[in-house]
C-alpha positions in Angstrom: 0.0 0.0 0.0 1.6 3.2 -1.0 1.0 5.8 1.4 0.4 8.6 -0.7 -2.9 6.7 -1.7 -3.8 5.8 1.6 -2.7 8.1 3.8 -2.3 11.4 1.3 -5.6 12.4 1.3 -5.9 12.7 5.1 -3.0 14.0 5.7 -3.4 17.0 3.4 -7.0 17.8 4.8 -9.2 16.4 2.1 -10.6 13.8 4.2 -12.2 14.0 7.7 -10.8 11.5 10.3 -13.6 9.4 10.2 -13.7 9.3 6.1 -10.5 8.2 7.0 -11.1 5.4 9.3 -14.0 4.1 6.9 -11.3 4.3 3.9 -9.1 1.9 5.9 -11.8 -0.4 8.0 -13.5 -1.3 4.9 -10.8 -1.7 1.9 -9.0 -4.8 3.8 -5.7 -3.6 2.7 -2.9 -4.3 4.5 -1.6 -0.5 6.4 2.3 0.2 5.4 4.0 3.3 6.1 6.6 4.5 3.3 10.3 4.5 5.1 10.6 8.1 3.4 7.3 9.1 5.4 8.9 7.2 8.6 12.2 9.5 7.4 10.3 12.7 7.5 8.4 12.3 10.8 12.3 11.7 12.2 13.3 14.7 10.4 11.0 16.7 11.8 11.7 15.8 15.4 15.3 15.6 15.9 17.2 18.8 16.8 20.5 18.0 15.2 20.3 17.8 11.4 23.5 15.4 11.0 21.4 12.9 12.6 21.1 9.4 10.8 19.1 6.6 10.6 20.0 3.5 9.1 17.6 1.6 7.0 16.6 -1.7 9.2 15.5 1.3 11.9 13.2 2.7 9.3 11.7 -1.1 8.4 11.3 -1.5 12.2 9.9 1.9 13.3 7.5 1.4 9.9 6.1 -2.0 11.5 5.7 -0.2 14.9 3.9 2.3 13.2 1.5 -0.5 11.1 0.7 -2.4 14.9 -0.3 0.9 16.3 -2.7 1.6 13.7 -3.8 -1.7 13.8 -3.9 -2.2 17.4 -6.1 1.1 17.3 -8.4 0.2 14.7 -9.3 -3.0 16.9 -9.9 -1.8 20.0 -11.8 1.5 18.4 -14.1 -1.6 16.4 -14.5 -3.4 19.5 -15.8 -0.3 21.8 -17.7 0.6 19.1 -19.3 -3.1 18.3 -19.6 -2.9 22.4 -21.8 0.4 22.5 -23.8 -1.3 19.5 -22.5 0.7 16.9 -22.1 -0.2 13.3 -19.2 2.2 12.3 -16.6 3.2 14.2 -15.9 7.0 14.9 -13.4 9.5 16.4 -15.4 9.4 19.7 -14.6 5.2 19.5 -11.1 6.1 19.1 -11.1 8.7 21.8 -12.5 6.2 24.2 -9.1 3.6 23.6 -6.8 6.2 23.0 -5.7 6.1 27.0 -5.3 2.4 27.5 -3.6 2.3 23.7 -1.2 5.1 24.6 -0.1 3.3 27.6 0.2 0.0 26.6 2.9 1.0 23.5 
């Protein structure tokens, strides 16, 4: 999955957040985060621009990223299958979000 396509529009505004979670809940595509996307967020973080990163750290920080997302989707899917919902919404991610954050 490239992640201009599936991450792109989002990130640039032209989807809401839960357009985006519908995107990626109902196309059954497997998430992957570019390493040049993983790169950037880096970049824009560390103070010292001579900073490297070598490439296996870019692989793993990218799978990191994909069990996050994943981990989120399926608790925000089960809280939201538990409140008898049939989508799952920002408020269903809002409701994990504490728990999630603390267990990575």
């Amino acid at each position: 999955v490239s992640t201009q396509s599936t991450w792109g529009p989002f990130l640039i505004g032209l989807l809401s957040f839960d357009d985006f979670l519908y995107q990626i809940v109902m196309s059954n595509v497997p998430i992957a985060f570019n390493k040049k996307l993983v790169l950037k967020i880096f970049e824009n973080v560390w103070k010292n621009e001579s900073t490297a990163v070598r490439n296996d750290a870019l692989l793993v920080t990218s799978e990191l990223f994909r069990l996050f997302i994943v981990e989120a989707l399926n608790r925000a899917s089960k809280a939201a299958e538990e409140q008898g919902d049939s989508e799952v919404g920002t408020h269903h991610l809002e409701k994990i979000l504490p728990q999630l954050l603390l267990d990575f």
